[in-house]
DOPADO-192306 format. One record per atom (N, C-alpha, C): residue in one letter; atom name; x, y, z. Coordinates in Angstrom, 2 decimals. Layout:
+-------+--------+---------+---------+---------+
: lumpa : marvex :       x :       y :       z :
+-------+--------+---------+---------+---------+
:     A :     CA :       X :       Y :       Z :
...
+-------+--------+---------+---------+---------+
***
This chain:
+-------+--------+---------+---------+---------+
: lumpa : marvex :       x :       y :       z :
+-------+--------+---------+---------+---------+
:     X :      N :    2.02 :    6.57 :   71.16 :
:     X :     CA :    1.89 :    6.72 :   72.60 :
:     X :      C :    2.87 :    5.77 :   73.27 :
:     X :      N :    3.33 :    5.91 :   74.39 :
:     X :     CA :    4.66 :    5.49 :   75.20 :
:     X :      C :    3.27 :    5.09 :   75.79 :
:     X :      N :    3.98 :    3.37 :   76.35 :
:     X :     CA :    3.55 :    2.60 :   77.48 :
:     X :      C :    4.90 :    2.55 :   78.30 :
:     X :      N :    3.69 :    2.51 :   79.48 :
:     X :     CA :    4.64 :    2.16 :   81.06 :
:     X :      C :    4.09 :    1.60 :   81.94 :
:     X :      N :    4.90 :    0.83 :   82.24 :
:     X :     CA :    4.73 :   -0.19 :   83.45 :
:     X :      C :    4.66 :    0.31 :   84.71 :
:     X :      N :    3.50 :   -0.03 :   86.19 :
:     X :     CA :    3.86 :    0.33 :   86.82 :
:     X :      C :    3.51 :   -0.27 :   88.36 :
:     X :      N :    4.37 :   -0.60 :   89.25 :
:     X :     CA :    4.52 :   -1.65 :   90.19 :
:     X :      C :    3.96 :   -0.80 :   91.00 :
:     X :      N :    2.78 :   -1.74 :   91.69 :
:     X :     CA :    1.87 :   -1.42 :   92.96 :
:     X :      C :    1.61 :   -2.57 :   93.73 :
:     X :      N :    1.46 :   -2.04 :   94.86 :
:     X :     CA :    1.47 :   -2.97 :   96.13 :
:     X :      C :    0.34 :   -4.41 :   96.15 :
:     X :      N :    0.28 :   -5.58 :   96.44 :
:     X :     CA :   -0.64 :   -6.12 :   96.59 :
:     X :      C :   -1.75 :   -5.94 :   97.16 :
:     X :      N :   -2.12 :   -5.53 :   98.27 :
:     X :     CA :   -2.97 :   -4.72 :   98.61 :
:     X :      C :   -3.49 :   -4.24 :   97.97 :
:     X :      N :   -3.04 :   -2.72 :   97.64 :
:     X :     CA :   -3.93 :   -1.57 :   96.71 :
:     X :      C :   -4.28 :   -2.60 :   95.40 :
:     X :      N :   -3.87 :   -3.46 :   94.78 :
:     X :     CA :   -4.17 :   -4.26 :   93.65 :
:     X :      C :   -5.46 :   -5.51 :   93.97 :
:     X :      N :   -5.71 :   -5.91 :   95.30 :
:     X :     CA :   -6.64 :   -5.82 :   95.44 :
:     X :      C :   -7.70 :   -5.37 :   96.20 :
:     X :      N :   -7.26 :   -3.89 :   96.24 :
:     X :     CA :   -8.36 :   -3.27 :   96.23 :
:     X :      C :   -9.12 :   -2.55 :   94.72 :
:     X :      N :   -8.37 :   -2.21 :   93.72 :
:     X :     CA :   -8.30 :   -1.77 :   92.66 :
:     X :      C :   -9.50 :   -2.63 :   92.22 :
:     X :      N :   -9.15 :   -4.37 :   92.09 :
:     X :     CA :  -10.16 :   -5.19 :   91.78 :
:     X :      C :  -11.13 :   -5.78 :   91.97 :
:     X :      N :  -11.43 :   -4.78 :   93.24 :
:     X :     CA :  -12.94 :   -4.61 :   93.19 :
:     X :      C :  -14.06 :   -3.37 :   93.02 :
:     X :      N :  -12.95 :   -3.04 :   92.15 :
:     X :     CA :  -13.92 :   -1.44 :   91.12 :
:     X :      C :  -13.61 :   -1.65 :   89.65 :
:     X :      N :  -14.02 :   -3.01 :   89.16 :
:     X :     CA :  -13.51 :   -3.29 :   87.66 :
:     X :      C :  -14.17 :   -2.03 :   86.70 :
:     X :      N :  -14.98 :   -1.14 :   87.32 :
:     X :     CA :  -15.41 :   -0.50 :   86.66 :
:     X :      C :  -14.68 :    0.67 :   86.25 :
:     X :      N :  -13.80 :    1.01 :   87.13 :
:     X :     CA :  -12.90 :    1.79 :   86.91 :
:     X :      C :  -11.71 :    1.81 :   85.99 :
:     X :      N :  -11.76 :    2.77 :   84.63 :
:     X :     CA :  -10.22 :    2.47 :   84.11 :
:     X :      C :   -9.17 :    3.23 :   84.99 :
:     X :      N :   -8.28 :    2.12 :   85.52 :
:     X :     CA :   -7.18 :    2.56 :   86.12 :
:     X :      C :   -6.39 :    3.16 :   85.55 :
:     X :      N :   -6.34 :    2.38 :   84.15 :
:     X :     CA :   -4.79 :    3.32 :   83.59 :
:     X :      C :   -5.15 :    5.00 :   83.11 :
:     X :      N :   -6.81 :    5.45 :   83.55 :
:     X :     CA :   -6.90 :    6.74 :   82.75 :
:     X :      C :   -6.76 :    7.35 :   84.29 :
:     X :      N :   -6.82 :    6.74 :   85.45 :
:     X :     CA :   -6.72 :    7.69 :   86.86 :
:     X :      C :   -5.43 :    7.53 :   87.18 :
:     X :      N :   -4.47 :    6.84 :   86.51 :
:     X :     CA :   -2.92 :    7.14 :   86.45 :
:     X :      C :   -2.78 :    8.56 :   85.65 :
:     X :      N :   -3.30 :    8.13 :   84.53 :
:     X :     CA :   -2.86 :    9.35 :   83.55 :
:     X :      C :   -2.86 :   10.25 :   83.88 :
:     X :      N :   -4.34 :   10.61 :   84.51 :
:     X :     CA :   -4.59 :   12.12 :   85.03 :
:     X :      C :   -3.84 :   12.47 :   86.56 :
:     X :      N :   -3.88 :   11.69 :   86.79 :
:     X :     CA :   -2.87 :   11.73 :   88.33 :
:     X :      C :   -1.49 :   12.07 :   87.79 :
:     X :      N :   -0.84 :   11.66 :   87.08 :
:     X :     CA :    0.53 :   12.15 :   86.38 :
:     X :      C :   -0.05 :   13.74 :   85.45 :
:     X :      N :   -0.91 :   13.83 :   84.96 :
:     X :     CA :   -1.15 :   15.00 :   84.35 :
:     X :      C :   -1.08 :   16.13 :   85.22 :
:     X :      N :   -1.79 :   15.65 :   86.63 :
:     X :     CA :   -2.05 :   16.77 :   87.46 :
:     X :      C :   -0.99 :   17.14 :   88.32 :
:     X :      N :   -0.05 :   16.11 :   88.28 :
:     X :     CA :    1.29 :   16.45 :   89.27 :
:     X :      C :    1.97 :   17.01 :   88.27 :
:     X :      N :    2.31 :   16.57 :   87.26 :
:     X :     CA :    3.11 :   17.43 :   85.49 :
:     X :      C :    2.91 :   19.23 :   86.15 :
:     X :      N :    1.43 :   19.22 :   86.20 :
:     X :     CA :    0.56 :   20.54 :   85.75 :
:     X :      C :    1.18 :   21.54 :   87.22 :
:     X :      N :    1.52 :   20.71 :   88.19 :
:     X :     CA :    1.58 :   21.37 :   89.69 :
:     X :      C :    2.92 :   21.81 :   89.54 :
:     X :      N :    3.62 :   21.17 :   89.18 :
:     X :     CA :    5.60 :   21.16 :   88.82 :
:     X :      C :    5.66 :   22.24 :   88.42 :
:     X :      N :    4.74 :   22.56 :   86.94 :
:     X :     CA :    4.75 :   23.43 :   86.22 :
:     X :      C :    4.77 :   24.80 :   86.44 :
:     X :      N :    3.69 :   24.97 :   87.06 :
:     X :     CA :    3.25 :   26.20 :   88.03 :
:     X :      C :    4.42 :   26.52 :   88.85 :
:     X :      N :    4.66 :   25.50 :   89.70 :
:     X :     CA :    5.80 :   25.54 :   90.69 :
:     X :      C :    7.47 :   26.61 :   90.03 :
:     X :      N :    7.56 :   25.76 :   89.26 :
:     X :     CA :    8.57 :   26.29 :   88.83 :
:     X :      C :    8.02 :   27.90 :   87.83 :
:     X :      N :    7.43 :   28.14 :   87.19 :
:     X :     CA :    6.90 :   29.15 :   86.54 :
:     X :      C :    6.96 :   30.29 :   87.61 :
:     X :      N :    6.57 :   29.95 :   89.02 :
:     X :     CA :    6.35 :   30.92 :   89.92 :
:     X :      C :    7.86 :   30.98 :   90.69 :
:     X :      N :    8.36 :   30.19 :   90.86 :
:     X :     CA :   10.08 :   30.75 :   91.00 :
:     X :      C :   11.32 :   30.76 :   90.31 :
:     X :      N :   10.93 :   31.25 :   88.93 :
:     X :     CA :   11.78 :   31.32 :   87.53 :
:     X :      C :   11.55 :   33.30 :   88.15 :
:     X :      N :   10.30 :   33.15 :   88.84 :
:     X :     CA :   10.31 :   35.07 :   88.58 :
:     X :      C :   10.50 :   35.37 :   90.16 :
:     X :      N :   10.67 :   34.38 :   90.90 :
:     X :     CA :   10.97 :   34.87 :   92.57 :
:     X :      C :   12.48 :   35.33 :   92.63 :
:     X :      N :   12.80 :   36.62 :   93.27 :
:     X :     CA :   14.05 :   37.14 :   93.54 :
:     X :      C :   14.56 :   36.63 :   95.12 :
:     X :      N :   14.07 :   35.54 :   95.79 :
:     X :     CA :   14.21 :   34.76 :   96.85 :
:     X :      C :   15.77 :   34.12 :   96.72 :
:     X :      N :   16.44 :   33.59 :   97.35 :
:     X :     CA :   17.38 :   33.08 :   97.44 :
:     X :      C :   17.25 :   31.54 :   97.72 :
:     X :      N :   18.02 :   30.50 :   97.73 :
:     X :     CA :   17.43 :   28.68 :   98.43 :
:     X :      C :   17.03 :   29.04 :   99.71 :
:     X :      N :   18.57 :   29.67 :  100.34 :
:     X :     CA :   18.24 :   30.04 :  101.75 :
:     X :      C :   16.69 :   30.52 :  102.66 :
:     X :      N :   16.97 :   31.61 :  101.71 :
:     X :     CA :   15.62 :   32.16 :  102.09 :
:     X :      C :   13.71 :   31.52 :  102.19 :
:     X :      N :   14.23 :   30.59 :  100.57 :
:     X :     CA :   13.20 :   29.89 :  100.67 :
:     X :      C :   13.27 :   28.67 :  101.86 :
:     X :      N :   14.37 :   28.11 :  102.05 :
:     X :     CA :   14.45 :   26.89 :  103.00 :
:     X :      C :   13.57 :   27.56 :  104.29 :
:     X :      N :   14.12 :   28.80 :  104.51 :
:     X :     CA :   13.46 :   29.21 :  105.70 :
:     X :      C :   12.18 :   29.80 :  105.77 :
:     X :      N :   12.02 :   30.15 :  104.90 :
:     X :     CA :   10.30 :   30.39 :  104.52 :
:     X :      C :    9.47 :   28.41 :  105.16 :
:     X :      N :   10.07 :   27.97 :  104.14 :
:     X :     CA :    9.48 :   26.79 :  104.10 :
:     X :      C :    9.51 :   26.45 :  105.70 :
:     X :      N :   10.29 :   26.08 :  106.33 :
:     X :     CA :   10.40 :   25.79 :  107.67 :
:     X :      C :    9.51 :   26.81 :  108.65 :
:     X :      N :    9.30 :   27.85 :  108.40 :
:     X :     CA :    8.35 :   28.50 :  109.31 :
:     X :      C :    6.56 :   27.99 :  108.76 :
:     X :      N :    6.83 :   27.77 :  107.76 :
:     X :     CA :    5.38 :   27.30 :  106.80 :
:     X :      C :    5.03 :   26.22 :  108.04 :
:     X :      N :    6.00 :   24.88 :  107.73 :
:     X :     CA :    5.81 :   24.00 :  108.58 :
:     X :      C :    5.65 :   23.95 :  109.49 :
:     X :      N :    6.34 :   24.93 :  110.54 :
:     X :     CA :    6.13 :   24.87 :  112.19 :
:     X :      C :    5.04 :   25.24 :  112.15 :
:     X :      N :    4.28 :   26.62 :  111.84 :
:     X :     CA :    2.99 :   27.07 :  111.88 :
:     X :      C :    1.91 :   25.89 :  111.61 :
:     X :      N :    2.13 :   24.90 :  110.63 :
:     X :     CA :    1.07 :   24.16 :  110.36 :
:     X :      C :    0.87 :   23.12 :  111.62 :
:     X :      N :    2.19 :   22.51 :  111.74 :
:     X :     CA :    2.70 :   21.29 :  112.87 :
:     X :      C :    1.48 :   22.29 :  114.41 :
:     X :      N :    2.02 :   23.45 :  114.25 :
:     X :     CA :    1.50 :   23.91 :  115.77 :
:     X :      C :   -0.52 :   24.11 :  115.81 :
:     X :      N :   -0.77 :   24.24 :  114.35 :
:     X :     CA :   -2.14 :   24.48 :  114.53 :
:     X :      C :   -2.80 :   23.37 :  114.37 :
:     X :      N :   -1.69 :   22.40 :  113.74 :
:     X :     CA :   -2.58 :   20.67 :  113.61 :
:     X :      C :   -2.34 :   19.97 :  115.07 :
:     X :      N :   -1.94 :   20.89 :  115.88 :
:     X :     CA :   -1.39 :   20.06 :  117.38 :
:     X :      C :   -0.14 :   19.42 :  117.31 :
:     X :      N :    0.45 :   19.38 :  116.35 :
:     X :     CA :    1.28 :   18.26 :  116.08 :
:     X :      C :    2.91 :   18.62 :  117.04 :
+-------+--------+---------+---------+---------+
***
C-alpha cells in the first residue's frame, strides 16, 4: 500500500481533534474513492457523447445561469 501525506489547515486540524474517534485516514480514503468513482462515470459518459467542447462549454453555461437564477443568485 502507497502512503501519502497530506497538508490541512490548522483549523480543520483542530477541529478533526476533537472527534478522536474518528479514523481520518479511512474518511480520506473513501473521499478519494468517491471522487476516483465520479471521474469515472464522468468520463465513461463522454467517451460515448457525440457533443463537441464547444457545445458542451455551452451546455454547461446555460446549466449555470439556470441554477444562479433559481438560487437568486
Amino acid at each position: 500500500m502507497t502512503n501519502m501525506t497530506l497538508a490541512i489547515p490548522d483549523e480543520l486540524s483542530e477541529k478533526m481533534k476533537k472527534h478522536h474517534e474518528i479514523r481520518w485516514t479511512a474518511v480520506a480514503r473513501q473521499a478519494i474513492e468517491r471522487k476516483l468513482h465520479d471521474l469515472e462515470l464522468i468520463e465513461r459518459l463522454a467517451s460515448k457523447s457525440k457533443l463537441t467542447q464547444k457545445e458542451v462549454h455551452e451546455i454547461s453555461e446555460q446549466i449555470k445561469a439556470s441554477a444562479a437564477k433559481k438560487l437568486g443568485l
